[in-house]
VOMIDREN-13515 format. One record per residue: residue in three letters; x, y, z of N, C-alpha, C in turn; residue number from 1. Coordinates in nm, 2 decimals. Example, Ala and Ser with C-alpha at 12.3 -4.5 7.8 and 13.67 -1.06 7.14 Angstrom:
BEGIN
node resn->ALA | n.x->1.32 | n.y->-0.57 | n.z->0.78 | ca.x->1.23 | ca.y->-0.45 | ca.z->0.78 | c.x->1.32 | c.y->-0.33 | c.z->0.78 | resi->1
node resn->SER | n.x->1.28 | n.y->-0.22 | n.z->0.71 | ca.x->1.37 | ca.y->-0.11 | ca.z->0.71 | c.x->1.29 | c.y->0.00 | c.z->0.79 | resi->2
END
This chain:
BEGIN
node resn->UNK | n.x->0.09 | n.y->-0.12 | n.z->0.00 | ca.x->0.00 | ca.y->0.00 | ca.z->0.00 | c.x->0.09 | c.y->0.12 | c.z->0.00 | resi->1
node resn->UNK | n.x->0.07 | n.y->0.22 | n.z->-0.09 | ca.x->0.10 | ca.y->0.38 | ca.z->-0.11 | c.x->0.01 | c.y->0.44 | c.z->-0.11 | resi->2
node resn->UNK | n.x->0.05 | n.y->0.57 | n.z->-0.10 | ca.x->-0.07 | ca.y->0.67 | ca.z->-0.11 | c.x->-0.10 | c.y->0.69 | c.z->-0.24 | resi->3
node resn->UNK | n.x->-0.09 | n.y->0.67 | n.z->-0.35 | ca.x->-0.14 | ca.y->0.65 | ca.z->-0.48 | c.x->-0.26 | c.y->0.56 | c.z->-0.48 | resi->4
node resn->UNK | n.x->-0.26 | n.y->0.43 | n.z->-0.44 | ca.x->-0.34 | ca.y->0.30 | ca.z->-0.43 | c.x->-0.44 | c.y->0.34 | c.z->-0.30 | resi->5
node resn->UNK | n.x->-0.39 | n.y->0.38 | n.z->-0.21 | ca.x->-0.46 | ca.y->0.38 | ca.z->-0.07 | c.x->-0.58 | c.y->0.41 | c.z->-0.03 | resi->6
node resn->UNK | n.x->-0.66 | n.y->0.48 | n.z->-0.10 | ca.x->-0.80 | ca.y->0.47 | ca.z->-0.11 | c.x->-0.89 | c.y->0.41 | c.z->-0.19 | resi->7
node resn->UNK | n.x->-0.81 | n.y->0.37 | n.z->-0.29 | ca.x->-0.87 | ca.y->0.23 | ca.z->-0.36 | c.x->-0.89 | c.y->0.05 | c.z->-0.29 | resi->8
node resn->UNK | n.x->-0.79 | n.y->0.10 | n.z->-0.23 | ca.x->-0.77 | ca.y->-0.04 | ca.z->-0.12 | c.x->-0.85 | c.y->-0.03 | c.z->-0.02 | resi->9
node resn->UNK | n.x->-0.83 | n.y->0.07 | n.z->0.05 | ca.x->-0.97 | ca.y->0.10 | ca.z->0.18 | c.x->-1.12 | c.y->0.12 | c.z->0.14 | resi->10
node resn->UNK | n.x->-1.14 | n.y->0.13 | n.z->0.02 | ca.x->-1.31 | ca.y->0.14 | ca.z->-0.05 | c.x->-1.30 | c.y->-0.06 | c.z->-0.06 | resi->11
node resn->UNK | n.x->-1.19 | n.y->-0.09 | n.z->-0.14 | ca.x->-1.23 | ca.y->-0.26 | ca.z->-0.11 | c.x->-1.26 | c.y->-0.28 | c.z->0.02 | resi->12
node resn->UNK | n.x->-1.17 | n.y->-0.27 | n.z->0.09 | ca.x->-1.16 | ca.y->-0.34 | ca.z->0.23 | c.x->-1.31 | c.y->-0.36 | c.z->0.30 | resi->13
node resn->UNK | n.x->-1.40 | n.y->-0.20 | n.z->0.29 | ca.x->-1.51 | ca.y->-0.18 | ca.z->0.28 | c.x->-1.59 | c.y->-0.26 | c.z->0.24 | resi->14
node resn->UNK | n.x->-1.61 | n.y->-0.25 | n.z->0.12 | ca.x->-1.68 | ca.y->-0.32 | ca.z->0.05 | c.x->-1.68 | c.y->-0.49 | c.z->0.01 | resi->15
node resn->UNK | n.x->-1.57 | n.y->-0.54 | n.z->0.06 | ca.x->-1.53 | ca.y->-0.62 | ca.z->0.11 | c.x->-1.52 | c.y->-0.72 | c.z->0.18 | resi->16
node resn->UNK | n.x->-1.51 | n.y->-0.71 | n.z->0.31 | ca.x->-1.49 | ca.y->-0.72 | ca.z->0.43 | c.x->-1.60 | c.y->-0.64 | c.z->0.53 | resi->17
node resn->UNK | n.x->-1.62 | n.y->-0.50 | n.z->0.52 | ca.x->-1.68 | ca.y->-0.40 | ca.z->0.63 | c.x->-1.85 | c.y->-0.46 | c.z->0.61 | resi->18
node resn->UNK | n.x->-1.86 | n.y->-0.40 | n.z->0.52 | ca.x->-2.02 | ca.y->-0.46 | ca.z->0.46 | c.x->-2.08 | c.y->-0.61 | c.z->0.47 | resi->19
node resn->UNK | n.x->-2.01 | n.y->-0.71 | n.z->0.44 | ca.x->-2.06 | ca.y->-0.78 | ca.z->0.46 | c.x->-2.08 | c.y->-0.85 | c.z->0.62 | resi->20
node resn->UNK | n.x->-1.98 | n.y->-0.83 | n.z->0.65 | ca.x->-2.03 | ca.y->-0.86 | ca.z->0.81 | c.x->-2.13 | c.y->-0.78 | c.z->0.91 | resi->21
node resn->UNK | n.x->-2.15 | n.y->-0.70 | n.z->0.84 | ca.x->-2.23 | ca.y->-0.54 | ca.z->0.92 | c.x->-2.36 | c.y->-0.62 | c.z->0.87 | resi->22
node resn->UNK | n.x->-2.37 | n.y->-0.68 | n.z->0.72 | ca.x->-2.50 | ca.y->-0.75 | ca.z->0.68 | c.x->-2.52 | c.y->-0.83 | c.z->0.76 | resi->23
node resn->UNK | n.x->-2.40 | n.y->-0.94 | n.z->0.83 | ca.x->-2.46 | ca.y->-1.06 | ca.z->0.90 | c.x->-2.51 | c.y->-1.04 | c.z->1.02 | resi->24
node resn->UNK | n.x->-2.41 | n.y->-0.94 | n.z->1.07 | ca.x->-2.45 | ca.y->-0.85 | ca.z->1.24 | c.x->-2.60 | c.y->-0.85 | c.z->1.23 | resi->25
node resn->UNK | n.x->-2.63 | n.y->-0.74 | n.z->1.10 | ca.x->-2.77 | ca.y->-0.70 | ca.z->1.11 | c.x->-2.90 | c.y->-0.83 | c.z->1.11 | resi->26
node resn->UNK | n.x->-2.86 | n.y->-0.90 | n.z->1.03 | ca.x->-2.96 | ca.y->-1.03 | ca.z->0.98 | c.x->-2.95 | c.y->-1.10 | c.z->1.12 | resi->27
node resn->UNK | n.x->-2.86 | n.y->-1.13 | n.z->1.21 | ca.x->-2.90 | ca.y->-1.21 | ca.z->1.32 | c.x->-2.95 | c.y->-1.11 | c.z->1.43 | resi->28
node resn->UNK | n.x->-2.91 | n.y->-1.00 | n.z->1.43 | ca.x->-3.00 | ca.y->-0.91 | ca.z->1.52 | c.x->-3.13 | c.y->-0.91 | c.z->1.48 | resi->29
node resn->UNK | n.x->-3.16 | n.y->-0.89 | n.z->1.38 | ca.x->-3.30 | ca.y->-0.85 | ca.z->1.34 | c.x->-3.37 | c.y->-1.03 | c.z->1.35 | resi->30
node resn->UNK | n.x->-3.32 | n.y->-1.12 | n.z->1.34 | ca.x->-3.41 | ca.y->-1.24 | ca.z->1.38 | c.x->-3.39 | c.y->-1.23 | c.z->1.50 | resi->31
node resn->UNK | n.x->-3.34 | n.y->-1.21 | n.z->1.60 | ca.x->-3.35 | ca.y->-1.22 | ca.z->1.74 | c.x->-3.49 | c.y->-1.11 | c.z->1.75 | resi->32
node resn->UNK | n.x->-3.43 | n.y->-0.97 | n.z->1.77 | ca.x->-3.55 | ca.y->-0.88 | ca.z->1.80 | c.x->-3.70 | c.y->-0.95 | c.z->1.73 | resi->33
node resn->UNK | n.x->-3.69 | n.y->-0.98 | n.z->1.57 | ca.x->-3.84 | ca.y->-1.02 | ca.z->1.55 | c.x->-3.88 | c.y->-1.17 | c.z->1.63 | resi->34
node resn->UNK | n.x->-3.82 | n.y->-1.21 | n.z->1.68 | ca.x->-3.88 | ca.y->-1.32 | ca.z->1.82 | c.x->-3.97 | c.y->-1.26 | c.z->1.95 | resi->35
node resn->UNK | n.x->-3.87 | n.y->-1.10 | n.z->1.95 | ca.x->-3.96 | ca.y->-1.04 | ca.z->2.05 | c.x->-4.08 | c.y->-0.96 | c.z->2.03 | resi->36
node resn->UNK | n.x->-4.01 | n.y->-0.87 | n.z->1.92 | ca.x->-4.11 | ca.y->-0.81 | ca.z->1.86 | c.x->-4.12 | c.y->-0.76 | c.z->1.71 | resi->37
node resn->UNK | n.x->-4.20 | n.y->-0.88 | n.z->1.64 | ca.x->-4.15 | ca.y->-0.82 | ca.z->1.48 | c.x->-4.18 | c.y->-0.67 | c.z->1.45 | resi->38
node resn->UNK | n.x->-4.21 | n.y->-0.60 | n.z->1.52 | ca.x->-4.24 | ca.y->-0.46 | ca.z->1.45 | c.x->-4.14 | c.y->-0.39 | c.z->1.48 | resi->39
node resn->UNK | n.x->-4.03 | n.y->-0.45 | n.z->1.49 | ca.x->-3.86 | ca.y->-0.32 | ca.z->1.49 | c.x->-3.80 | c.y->-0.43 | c.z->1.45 | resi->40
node resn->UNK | n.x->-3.69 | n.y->-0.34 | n.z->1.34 | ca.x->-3.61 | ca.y->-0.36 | ca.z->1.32 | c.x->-3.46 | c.y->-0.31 | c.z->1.32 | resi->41
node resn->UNK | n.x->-3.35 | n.y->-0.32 | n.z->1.28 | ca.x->-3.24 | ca.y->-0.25 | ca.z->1.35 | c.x->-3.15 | c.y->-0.24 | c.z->1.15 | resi->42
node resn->UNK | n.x->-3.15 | n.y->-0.13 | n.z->1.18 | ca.x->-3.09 | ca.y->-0.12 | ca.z->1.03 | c.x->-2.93 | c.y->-0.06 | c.z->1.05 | resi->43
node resn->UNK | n.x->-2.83 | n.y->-0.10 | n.z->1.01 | ca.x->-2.69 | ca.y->-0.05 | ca.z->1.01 | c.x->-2.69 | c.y->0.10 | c.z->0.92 | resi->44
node resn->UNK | n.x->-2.63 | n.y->0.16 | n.z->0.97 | ca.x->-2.58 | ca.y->0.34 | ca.z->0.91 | c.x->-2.44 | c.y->0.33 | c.z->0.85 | resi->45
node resn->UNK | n.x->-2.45 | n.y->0.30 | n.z->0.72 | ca.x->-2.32 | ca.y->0.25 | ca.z->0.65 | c.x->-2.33 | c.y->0.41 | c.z->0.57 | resi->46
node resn->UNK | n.x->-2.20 | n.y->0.52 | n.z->0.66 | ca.x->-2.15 | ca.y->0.60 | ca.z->0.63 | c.x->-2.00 | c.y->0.59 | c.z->0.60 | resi->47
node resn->UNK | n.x->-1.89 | n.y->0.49 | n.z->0.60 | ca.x->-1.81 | ca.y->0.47 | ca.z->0.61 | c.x->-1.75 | c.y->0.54 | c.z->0.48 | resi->48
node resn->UNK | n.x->-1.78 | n.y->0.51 | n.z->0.39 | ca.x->-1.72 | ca.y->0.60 | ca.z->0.26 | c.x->-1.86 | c.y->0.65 | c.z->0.18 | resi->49
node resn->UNK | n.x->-1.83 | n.y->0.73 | n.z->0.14 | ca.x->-1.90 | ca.y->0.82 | ca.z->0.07 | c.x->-1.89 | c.y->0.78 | c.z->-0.09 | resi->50
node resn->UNK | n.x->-1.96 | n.y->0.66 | n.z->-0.13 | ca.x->-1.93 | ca.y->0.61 | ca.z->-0.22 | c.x->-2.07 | c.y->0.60 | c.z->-0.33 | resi->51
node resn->UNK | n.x->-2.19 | n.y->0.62 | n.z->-0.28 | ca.x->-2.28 | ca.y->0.63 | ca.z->-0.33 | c.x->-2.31 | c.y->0.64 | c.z->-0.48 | resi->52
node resn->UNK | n.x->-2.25 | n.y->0.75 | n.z->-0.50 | ca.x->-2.26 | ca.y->0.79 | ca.z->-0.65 | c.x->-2.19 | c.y->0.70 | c.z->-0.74 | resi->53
node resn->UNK | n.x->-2.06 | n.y->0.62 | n.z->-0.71 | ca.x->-2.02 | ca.y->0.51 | ca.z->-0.78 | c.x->-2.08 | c.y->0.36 | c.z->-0.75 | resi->54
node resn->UNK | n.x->-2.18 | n.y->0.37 | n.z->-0.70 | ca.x->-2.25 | ca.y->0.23 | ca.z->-0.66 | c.x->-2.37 | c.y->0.28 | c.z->-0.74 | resi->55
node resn->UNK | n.x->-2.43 | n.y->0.41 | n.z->-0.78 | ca.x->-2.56 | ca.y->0.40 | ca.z->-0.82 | c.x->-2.52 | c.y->0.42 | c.z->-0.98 | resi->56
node resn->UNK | n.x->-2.37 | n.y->0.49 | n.z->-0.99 | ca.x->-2.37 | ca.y->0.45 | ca.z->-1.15 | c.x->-2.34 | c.y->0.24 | c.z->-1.18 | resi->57
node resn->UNK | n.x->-2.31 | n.y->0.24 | n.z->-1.12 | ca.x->-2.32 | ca.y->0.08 | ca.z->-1.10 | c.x->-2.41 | c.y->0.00 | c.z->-1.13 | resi->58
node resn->UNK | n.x->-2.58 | n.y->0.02 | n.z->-1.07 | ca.x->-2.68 | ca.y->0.01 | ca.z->-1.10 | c.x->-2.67 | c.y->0.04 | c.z->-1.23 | resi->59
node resn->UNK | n.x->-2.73 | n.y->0.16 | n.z->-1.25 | ca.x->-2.76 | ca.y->0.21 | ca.z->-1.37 | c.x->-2.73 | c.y->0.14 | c.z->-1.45 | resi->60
node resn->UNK | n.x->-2.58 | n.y->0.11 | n.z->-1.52 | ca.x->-2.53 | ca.y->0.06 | ca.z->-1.57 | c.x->-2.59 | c.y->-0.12 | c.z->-1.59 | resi->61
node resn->UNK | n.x->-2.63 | n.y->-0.20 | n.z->-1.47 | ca.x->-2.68 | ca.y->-0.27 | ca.z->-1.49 | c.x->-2.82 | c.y->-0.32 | c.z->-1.52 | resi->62
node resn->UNK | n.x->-2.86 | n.y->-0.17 | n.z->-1.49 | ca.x->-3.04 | ca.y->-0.20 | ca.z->-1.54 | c.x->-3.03 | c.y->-0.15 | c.z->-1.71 | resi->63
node resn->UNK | n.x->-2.94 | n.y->-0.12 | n.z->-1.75 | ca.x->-2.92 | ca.y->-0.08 | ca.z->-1.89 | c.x->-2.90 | c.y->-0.17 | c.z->-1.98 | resi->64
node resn->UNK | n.x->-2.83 | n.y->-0.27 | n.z->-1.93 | ca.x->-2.78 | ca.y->-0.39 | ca.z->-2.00 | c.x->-2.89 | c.y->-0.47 | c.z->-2.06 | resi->65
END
């Protein structure tokens, strides 16, 4: 890692690694809580990168195809 590469590697790492376990966190919390009460849920605040705008050209891109 350089600082040339360095934020290309930390948006993987993210997207990578960060996200998906933040999914599993969420998916076994939210089966626990809906045992007690299905009407909450617990949703993760994935602010980590500010990457939005290259995930929704992403989409796009795939609903075009």
């Amino acid at each position: 890692m350089n600082y040339s590469n360095a934020e290309v590697l930390y948006q993987r790492f993210i997207e990578n690694t960060i996200r998906p376990r933040e999914k599993k966190i969420e998916e076994l919390l939210n089966g626990i809580i809906a045992e007690i009460n299905p009407n909450i849920t617990l949703k993760f605040i994935d602010d980590h990168i500010d990457d939005l705008k290259d995930r929704l050209e992403v989409i796009e891109k795939q609903i075009s195809l």
